[in-house]
N, C-alpha and C positions, 0 to 999 in steps of 0.2 A: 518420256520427254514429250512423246505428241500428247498426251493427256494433260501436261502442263501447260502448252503451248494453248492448247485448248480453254485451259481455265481463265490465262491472261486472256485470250482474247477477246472471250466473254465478260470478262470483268472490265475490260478495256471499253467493250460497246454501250455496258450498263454505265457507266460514269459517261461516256458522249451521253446518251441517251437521257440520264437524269440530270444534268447539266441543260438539255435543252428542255424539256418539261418545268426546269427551275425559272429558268429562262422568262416562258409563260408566264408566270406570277408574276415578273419582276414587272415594276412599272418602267414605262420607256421612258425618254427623253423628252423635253419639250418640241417640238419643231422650228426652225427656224431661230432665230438670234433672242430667246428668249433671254434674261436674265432673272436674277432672285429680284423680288421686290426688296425696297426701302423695307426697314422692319420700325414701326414704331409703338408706345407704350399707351395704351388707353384704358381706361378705370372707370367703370362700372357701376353705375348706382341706380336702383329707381328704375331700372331699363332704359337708363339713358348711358350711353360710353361719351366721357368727353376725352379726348387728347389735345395735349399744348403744343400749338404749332410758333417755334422760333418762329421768325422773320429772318434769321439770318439761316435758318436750316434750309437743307436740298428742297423740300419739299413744301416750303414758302413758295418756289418760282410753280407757275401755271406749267401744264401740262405735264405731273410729275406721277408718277401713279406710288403706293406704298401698302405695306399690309401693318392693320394695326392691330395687335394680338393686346387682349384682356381676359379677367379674370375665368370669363366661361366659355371663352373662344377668339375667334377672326375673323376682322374684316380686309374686303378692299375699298381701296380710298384712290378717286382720281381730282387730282385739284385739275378745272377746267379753266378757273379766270376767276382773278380777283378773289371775291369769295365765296365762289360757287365750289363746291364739291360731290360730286357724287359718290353713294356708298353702299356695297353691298355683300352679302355674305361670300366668307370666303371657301365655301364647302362645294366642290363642283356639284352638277344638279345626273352628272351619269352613272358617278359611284361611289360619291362622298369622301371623295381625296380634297386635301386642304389644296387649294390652289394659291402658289405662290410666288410665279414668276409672270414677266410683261415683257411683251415684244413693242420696243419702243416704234419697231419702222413700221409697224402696222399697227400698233396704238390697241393690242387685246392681249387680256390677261390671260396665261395660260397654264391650263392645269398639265403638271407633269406626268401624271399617272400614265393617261390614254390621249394625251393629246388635244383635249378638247379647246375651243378657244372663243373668249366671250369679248363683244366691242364692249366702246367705252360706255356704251347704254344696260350692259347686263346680257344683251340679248348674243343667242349661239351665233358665231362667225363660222365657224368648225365644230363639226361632231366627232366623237359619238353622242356630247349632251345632246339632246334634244332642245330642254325647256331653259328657259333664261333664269337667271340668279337673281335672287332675293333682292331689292333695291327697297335703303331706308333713309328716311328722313333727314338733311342734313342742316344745321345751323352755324355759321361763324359769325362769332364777335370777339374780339379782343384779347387777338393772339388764342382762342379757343375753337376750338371742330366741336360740335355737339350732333352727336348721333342718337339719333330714336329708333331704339327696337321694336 
């Protein structure tokens, strides 16, 4: 009976045990009032991504941030005014997890893995990234975002 007692209890500490080693892997939460970004569809061509932006979609109105996933990847897209947008890759710069959520009340996109968090410029707000994210070229005309890679 002690011998059984013994083996539960062992078995008992290895499961806490590798439940928290799992733990470690797991990526964490965002911090603060993050949410998922807008998701929208952009296509590929020439190294140029273009997405159709309604006029009547969420992310016609300024100060809207969204992620636009295409054929070889993702972006982040911040409309700033009118037809200004900025855009930049959506792969965090600390351990290449897809960042995909934005903290609307401090206005930085935030990578879920480890927390890191970049302003609306690209540049780290929060670490652990370091280096700031990839920022590309944007054009709007007519009802169109054109992105250069």
């Amino acid at each position: 009976m002690l011998k059984l007692l013994k083996v539960l209890l062992l078995l008992h500490y290895h499961l806490v045990f590798s439940s928290f080693l799992e733990s470690c892997n797991t990526p964490t939460s965002p911090n603060g009032n993050a949410t998922a970004l807008l998701v929208l569809q952009g296509f590929l061509s020439n190294g140029i991504v273009t997405v159709t932006i309604d006029p009547s979609s969420a992310f016609a109105k300024s100060g809207i941030a969204a992620m636009v996933n295409y054929t070889s990847g993702s972006l982040l897209i911040d409309h700033t005014s009118g037809t200004l947008y900025n855009a930049f890759t959506a792969i965090c710069t600390h351990q290449g997890c897809t960042i995909s959520s934005f903290d609307s009340g401090s206005s930085q996109f935030v990578c879920g893995c480890h927390g890191s968090r970049f302003d609306l410029s690209g540049k780290v707000a929060q670490g652990p990234a370091s280096a700031p994210l990839q920022q590309y070229q944007t054009q709007f005309s007519n009802n169109q975002l054109i992105i250069t890679l």
